[in-house]
N, C-alpha and C positions, 0 to 999 in steps of 0.2 A: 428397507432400502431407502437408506436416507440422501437426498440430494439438495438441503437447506441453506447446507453453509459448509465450505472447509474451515469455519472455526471448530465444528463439531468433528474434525478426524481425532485419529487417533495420536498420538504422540508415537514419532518414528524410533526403531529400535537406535539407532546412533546416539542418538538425544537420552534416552531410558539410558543405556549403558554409560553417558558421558557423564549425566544426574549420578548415578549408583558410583564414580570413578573419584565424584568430586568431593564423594562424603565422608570428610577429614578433616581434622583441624589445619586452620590458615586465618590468614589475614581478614577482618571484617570488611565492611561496605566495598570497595572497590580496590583494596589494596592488593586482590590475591593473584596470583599468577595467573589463574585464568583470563581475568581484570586485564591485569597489565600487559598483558599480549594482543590487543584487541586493536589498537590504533599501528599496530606494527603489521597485522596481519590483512585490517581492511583497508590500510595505504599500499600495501602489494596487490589486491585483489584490484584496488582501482589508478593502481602508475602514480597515484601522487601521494602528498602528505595530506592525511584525514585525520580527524579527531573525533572516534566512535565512540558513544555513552550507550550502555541498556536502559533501558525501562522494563516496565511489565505488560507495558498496553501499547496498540495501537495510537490510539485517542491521546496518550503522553507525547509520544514519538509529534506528533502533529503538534499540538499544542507548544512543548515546550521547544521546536522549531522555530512556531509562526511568531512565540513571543522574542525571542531572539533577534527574528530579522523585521518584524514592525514595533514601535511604541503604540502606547494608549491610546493619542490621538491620529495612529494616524488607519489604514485601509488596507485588506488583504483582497485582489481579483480573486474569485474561485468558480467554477462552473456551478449552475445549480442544483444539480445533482449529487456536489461534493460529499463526501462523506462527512468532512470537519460542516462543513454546511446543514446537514440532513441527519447526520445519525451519532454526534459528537456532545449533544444537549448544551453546547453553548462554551464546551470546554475552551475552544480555542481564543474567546473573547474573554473567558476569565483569567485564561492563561494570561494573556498580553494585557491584563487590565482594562480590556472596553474596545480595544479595535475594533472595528467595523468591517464585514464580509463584503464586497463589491461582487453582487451573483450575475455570470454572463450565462448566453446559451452556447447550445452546439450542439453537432447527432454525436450519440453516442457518449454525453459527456465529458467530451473533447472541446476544448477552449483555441481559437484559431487565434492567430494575433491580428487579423481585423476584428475580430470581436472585443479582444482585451483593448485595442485602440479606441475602439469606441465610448466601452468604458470610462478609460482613461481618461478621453477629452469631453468629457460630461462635468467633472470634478475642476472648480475654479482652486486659484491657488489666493486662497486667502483663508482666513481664521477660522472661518464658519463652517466649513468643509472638512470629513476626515480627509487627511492626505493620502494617497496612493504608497503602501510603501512595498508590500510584497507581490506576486503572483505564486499562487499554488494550484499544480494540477495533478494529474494520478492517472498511477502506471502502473497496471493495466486499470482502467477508469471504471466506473463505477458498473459502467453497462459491457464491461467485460476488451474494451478497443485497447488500443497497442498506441501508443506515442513511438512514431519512429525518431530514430538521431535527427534528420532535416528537418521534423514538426519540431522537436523541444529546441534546438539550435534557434529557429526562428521565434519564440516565445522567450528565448534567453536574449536573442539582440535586442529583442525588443523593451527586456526590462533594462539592460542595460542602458540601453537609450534615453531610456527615462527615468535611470536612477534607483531603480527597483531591485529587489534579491526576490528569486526564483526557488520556490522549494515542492520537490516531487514527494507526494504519498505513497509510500511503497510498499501499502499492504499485500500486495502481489508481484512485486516487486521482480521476482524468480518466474513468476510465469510471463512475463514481459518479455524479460533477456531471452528465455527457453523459444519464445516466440520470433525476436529479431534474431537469433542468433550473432549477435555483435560483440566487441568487448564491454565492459559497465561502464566504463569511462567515456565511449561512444553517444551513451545518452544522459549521463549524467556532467559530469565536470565541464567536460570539454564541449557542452553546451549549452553550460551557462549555471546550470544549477551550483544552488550555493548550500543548499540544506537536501538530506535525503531521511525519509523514516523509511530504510529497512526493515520489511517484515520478516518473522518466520515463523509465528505461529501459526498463522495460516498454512503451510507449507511445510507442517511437519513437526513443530517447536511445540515445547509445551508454554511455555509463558513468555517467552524473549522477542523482545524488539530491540533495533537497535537505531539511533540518531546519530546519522552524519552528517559532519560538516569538513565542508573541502577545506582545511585548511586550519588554522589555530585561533582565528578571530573571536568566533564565540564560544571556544571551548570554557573559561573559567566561568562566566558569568553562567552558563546553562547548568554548571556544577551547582552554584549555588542555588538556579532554580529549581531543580532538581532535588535535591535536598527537601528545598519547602514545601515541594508540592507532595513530597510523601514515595516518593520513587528511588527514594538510594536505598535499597534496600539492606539486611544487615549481615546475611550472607549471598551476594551480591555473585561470590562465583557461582552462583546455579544458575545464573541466567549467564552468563561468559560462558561457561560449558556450553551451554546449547550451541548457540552461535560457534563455537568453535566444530565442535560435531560435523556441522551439517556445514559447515567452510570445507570441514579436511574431505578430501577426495569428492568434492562437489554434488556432496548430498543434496543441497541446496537445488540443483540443477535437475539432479535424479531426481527427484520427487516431486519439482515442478513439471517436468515434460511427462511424467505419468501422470498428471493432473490435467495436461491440457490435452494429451494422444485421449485420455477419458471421452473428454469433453468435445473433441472432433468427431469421434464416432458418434455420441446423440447428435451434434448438428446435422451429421450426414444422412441423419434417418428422418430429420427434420424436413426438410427442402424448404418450401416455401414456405411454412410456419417460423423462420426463423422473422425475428423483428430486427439484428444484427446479424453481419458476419460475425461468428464464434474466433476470435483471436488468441484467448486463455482459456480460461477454465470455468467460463459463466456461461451460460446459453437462456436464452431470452426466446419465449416461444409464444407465438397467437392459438389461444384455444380461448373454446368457453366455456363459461359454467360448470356445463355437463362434461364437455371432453375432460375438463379439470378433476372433476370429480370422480371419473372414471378411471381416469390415472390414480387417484389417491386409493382405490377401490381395489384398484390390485397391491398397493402397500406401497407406492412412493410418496414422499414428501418431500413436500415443496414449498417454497414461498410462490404467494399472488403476487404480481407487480403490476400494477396498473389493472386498468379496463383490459377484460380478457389477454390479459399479459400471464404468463406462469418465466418464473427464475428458475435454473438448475444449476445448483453447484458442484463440479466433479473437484475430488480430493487425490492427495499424493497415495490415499491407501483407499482409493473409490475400486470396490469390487468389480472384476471384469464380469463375473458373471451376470451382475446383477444391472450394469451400464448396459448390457446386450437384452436384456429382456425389457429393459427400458427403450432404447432403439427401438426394439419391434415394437413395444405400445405403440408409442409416437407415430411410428409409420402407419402404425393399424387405426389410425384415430380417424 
């Protein structure tokens, strides 16, 4: 009864049958019709013109983002809890050549724009100083919280103000939406975001991520980094497949809201051991030691998080059987 990570589900049947569909000859790296469907398909899902590339990682999707919309010398704000910050070993600064992380606080992971203002006017503008060029933050954030459309709008005026490009992590990306119930375009474009890393491995996918950018600006040059960094891959439609899959008939959405209905029933059995409201698909709970232990004892696994912290991650194929016997632990604790 695993509750570690929804990187550890299982790959959903859409996806398995879209793999087994796509296995035929075609066009190599990104020429094939899966490929070529992909900026047609997620400019309709988001009302404008977008320009979507796959990768095979998370940690890509971010990276070859943040090198995009900052240079070498200049500064990306991120919470300090970020994943590119915390659990990326430095990709996003190799990526961009040397950029520098500007790390703010916040509960929950969550970056405010008096926080990121703070930041901001800490940094002189002259030589000596990496320059401020991006903000990155993540949706759903690392401690499981929601960016609603007014939060990221007011985090987009503010880069805009100051000249800055906004890009959301969107390793969970589907449990966000699942969670506002809005359009994508609500929290993405149309407030301010300039880069997205669409996830879906986490949510069902077996290897596919995909990087948006609103618009055609940095689609060639990320082609080429892309390339160098080892991520064009040489049959390129199996990660288009996926993505396509779990687009048609809003798998994506399925599997996210069975991810997070999971994850609402443990908060519910939780009560005051929660350290967060449960928004998505992550629950953050206060035990100690022994209640930890005692959990693992009947056969859940978990991550530790912090000082008497435990993490639970519910998945798109998190057994219900097995979330309800975990409930009663919890309550029984």
């Amino acid at each position: 009864m695993r509750f570690f990570s929804d990187n550890a589900a299982a790959v959903c049947p859409e996806v398995m049958a879209a793999l087994a569909a796509a296995n035929s000859l075609d066009t190599a790296y990104d020429g094939d019709r899966w490929s070529q469907r992909l900026d047609t398909v997620f400019s309709d899902l988001f009302e404008t013109q977008v320009s979507a590339l796959w990768v095979a990682t998370g940690t890509a999707a971010n990276a070859l983002a943040l090198a995009a919309l900052c240079p070498p010398w200049g500064s990306v704000v991120c919470h300090r809890d970020a994943h590119i910050q915390n659990d990326e070993c430095g990709a996003p600064e190799f990526y961009t050549h040397g950029a520098k992380l500007l790390l703010g606080e916040g509960t929950g992971a969550k970056l405010t724009p008096g926080t990121v203002r703070g930041l901001l006017d800490t940094i002189r503008n002259d030589v000596h100083q990496a320059q401020p060029a991006a903000i990155s933050i993540t949706n759903a954030t690392e401690y499981g919280l929601v960016y609603t459309p007014d939060e990221v709008a007011a985090l987009g005026a503010l880069a805009r103000e100051r000249g800055l490009a906004l890009h959301m992590d969107g390793a969970r990306f589907a449990n966000a939406v699942v969670r506002l119930g809005c359009p994508v375009a609500d929290i993405t474009w149309k407030a301010g975001v300039d880069a997205l890393s669409f996830g879906f491995a986490k949510n069902g996918g077996m290897s596919a991520e995909v990087l948006i950018f609103f618009g055609e600006r940095h689609r060639q040059e990320t082609l080429y980094r892309r390339k160098r960094a080892g991520h064009l891959l040489s049959k390129g439609r199996f990660m288009a497949a996926q993505v396509l899959a779990m687009l048609e008939n809003d798998v994506w959405l399925r599997n996210a809201r069975a991810a997070n209905d999971a994850a609402a029933r443990l908060a519910a059995a939780a009560g005051e051991r929660l350290v967060l409201p449960v928004e998505a698909n992550e629950v953050f709970l206060r035990v100690s030691p022994a209640e930890a232990k005692s959990l693992r004892d009947q056969g859940f696994d978990f991550y530790d998080w912090g000082v008497g912290e435990a993490r639970l991650v519910t998945s798109w194929d998190s057994d219900r059987q097995a979330v309800d016997r975990l409930a009663e632990a919890i309550a029984a604790l």
